[in-house]
PyMOL CGO cylinders between C-alpha atoms (Angstrom):
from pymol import cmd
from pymol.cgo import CYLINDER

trace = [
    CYLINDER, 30.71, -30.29, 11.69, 27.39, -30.69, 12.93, 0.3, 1, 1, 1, 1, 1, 1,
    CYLINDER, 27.39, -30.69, 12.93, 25.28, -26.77, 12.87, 0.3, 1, 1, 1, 1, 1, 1,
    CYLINDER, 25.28, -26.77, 12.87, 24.52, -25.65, 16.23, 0.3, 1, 1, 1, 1, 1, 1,
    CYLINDER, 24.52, -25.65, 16.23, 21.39, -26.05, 17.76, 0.3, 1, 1, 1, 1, 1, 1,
    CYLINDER, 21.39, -26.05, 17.76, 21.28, -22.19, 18.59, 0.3, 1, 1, 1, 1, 1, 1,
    CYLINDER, 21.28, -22.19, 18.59, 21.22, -21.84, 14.73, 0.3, 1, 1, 1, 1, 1, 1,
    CYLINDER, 21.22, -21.84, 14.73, 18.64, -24.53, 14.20, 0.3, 1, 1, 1, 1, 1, 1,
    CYLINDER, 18.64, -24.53, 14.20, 16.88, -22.80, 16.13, 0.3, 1, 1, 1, 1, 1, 1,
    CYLINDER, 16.88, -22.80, 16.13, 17.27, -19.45, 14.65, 0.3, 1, 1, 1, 1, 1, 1,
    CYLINDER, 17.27, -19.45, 14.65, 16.10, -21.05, 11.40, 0.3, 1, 1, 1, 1, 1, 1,
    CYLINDER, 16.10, -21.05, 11.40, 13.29, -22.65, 12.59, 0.3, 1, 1, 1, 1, 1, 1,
    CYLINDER, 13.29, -22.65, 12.59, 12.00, -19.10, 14.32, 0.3, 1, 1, 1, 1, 1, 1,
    CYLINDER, 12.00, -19.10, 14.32, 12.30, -17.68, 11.28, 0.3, 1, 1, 1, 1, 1, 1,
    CYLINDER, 12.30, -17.68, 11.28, 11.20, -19.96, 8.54, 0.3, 1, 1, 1, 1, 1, 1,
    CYLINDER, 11.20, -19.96, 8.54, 7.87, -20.52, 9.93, 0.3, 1, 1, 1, 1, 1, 1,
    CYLINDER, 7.87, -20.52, 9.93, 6.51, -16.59, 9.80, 0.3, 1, 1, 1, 1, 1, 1,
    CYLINDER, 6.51, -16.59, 9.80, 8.59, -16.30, 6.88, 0.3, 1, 1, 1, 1, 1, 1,
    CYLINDER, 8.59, -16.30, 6.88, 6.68, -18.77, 4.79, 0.3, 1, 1, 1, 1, 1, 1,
    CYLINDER, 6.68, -18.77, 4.79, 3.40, -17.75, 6.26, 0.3, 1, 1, 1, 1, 1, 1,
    CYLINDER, 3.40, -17.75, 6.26, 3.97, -14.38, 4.76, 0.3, 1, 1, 1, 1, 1, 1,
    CYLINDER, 3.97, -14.38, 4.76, 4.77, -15.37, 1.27, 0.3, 1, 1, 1, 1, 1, 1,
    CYLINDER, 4.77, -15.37, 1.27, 1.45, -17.38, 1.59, 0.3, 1, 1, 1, 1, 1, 1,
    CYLINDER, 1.45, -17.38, 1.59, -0.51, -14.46, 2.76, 0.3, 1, 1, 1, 1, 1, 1,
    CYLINDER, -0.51, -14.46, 2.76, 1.44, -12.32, -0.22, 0.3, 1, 1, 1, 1, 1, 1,
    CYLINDER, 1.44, -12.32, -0.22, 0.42, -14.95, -2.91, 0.3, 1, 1, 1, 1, 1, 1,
    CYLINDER, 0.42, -14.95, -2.91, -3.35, -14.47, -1.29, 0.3, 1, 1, 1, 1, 1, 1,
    CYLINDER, -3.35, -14.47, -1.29, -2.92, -11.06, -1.54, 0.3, 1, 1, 1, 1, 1, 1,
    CYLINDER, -2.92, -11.06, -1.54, -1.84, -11.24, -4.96, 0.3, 1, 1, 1, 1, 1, 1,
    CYLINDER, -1.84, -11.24, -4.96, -4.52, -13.31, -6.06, 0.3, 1, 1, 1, 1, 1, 1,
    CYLINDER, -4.52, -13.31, -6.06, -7.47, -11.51, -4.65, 0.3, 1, 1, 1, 1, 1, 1,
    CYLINDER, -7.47, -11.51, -4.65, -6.38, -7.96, -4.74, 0.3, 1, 1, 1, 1, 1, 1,
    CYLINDER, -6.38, -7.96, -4.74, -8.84, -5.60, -5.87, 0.3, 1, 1, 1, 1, 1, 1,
    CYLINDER, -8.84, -5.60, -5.87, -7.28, -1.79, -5.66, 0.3, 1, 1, 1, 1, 1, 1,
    CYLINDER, -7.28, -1.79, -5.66, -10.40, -0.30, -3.62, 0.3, 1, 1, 1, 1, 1, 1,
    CYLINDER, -10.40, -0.30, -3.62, -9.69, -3.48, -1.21, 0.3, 1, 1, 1, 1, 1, 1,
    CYLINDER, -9.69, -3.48, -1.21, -6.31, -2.64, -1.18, 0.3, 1, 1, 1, 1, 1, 1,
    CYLINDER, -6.31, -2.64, -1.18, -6.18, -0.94, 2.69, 0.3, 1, 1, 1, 1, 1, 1,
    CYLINDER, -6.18, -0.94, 2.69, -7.89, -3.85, 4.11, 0.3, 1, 1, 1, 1, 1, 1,
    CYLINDER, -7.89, -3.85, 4.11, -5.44, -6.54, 2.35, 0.3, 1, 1, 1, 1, 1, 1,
    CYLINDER, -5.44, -6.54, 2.35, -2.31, -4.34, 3.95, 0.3, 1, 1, 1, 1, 1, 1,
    CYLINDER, -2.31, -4.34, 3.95, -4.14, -4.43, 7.38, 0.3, 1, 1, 1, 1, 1, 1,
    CYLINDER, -4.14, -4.43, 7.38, -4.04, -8.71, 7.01, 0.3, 1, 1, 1, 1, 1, 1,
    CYLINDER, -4.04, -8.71, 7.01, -0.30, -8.13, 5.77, 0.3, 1, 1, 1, 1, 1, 1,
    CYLINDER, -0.30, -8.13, 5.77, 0.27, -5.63, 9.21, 0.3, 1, 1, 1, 1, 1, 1,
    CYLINDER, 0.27, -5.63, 9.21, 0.97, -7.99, 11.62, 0.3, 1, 1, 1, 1, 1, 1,
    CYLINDER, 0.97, -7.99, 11.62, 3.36, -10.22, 10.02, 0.3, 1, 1, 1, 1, 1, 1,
    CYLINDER, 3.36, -10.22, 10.02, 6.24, -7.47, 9.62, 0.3, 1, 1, 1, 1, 1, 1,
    CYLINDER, 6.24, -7.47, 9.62, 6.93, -7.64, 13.47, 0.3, 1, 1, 1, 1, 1, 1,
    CYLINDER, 6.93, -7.64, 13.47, 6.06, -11.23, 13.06, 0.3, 1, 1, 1, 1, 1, 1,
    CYLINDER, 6.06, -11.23, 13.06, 9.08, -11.80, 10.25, 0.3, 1, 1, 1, 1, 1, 1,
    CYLINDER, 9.08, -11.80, 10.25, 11.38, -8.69, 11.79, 0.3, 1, 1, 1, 1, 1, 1,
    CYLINDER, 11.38, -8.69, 11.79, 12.03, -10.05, 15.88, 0.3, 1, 1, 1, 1, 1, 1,
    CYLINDER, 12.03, -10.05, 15.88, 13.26, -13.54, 14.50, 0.3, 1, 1, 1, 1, 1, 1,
    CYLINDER, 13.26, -13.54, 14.50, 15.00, -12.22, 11.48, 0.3, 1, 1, 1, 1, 1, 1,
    CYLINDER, 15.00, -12.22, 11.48, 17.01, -9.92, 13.68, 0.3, 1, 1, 1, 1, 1, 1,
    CYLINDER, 17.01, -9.92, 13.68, 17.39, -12.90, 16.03, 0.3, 1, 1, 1, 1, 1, 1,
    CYLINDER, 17.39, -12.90, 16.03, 19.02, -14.57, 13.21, 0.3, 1, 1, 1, 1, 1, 1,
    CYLINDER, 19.02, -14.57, 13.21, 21.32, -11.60, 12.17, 0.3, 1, 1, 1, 1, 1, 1,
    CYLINDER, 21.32, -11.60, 12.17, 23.03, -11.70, 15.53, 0.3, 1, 1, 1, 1, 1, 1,
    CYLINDER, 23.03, -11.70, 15.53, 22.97, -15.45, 16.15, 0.3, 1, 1, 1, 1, 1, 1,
    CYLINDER, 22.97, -15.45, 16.15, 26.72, -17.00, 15.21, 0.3, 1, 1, 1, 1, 1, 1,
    CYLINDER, 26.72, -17.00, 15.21, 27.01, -19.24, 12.30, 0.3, 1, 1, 1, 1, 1, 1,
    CYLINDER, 27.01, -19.24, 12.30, 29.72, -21.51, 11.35, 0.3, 1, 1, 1, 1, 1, 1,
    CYLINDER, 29.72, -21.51, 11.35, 31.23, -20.75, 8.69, 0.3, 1, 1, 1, 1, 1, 1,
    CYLINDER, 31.23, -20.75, 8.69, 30.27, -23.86, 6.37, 0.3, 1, 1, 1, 1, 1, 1,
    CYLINDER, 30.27, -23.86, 6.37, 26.49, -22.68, 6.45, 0.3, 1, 1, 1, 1, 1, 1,
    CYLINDER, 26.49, -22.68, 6.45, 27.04, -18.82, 6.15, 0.3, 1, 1, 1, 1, 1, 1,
    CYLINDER, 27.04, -18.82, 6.15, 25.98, -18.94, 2.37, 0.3, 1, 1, 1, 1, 1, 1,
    CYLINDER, 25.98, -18.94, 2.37, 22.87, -20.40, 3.85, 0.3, 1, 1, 1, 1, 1, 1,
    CYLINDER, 22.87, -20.40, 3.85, 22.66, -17.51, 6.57, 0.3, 1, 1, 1, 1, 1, 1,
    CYLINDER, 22.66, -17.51, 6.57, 22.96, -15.30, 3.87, 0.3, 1, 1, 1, 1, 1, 1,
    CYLINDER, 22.96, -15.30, 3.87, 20.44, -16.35, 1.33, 0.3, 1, 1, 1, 1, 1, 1,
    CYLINDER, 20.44, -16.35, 1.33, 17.72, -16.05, 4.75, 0.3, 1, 1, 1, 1, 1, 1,
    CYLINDER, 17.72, -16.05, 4.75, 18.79, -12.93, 5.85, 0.3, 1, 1, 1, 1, 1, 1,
    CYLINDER, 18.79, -12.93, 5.85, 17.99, -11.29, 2.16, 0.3, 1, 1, 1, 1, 1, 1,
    CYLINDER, 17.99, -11.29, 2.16, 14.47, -13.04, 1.75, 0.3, 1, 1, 1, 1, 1, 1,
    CYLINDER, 14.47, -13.04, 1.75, 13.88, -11.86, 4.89, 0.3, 1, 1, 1, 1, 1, 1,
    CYLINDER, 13.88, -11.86, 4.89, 14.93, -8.53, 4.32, 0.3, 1, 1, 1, 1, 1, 1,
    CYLINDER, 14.93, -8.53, 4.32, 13.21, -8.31, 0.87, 0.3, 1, 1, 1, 1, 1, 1,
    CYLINDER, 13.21, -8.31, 0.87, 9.79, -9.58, 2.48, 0.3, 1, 1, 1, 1, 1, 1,
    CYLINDER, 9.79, -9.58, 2.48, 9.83, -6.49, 5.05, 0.3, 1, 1, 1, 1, 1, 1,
    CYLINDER, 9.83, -6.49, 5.05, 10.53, -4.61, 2.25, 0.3, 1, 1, 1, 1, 1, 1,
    CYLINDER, 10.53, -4.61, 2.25, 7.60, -5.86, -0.10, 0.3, 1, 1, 1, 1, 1, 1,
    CYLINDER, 7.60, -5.86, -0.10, 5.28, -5.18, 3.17, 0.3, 1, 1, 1, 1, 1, 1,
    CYLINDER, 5.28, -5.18, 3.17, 6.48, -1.71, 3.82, 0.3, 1, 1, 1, 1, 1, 1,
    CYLINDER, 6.48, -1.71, 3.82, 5.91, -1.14, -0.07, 0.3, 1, 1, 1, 1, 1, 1,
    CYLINDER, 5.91, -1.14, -0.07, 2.64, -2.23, 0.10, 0.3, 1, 1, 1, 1, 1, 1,
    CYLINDER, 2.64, -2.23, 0.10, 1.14, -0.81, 2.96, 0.3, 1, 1, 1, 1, 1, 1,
    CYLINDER, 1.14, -0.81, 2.96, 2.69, 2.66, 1.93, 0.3, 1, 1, 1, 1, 1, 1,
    CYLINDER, 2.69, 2.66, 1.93, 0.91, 2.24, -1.69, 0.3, 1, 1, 1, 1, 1, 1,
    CYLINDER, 0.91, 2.24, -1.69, -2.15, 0.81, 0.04, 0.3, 1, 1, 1, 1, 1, 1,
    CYLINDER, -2.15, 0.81, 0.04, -2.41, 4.21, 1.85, 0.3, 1, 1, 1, 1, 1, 1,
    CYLINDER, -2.41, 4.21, 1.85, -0.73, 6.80, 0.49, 0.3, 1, 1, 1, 1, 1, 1,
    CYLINDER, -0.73, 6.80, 0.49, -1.05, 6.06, -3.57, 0.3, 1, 1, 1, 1, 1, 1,
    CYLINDER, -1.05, 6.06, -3.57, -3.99, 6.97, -5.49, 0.3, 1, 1, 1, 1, 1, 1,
    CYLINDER, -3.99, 6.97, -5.49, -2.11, 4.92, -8.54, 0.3, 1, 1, 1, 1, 1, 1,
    CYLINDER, -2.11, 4.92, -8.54, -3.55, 1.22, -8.81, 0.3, 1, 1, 1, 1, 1, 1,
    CYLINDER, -3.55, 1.22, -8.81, -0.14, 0.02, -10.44, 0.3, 1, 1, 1, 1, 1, 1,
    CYLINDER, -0.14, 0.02, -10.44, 1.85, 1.14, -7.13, 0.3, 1, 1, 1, 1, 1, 1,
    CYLINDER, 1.85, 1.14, -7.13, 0.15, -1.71, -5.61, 0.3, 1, 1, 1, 1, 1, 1,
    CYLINDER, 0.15, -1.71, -5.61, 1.31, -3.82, -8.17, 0.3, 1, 1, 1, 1, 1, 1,
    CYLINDER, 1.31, -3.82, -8.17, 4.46, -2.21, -8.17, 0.3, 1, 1, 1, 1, 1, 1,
    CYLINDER, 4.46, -2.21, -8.17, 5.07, -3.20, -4.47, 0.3, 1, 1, 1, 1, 1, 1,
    CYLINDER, 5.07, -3.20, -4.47, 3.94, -6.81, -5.24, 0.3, 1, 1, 1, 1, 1, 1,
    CYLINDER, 3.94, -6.81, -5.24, 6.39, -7.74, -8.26, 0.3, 1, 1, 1, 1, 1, 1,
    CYLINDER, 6.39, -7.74, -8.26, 8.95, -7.57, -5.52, 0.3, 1, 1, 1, 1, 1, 1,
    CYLINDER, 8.95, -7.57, -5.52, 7.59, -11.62, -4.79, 0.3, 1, 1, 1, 1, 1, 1,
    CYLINDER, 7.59, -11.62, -4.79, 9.38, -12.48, -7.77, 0.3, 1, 1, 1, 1, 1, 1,
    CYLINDER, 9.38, -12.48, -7.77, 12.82, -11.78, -6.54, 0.3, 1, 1, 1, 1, 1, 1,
    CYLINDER, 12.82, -11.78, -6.54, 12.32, -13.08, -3.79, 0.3, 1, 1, 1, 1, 1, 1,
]
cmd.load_cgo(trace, "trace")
């Protein structure tokens, strides 16, 4: 059964700012320098609403069942990613601890 072109779709919407994000994370990674750290969460900012309207686009969108485990597997990188953002914009201004930030960034790993 071919997928849907609603769910094609739905991928495509959210693949795009998903992988953008890791890139900016992995840029992030590589240049972060703890006083830096607000300005590096400001660049990160934007791409939570950028990686939330699509991902919730996706939750609701209906899958066939032959490509839920794919559904799935999106759903949870997405999820992690806003969750590795919210981490490190809350360390980036709230935490006076250096290895908070880097707390908040071994998240990439799992995902």
């Amino acid at each position: 059964m071919p997928t849907p072109a609603a769910v094609m779709d739905a991928i495509e919407r959210l693949l795009l700012p998903l992988l953008d994000t890791l890139e900016r994370m992995v840029w992030v990674q590589r240049y972060l320098h703890p006083p830096a750290a607000e300005r590096l969460a400001e660049v990160l900012a934007p791409q939570t609403e950028a990686v939330a309207a699509p991902l919730s686009t996706l939750e609701q969108a209906p899958w066939p069942d032959d490509v839920a485990f794919m559904r799935e597997r999106l759903l949870a990188v997405g999820r992690q990613t806003l969750e590795m953002l919210a981490a490190f914009a809350t360390a980036a201004r709230e935490s006076k601890d250096p290895f908070d930030l880097y707390r908040a960034l071994r998240r990439f790993a799992r995902v």
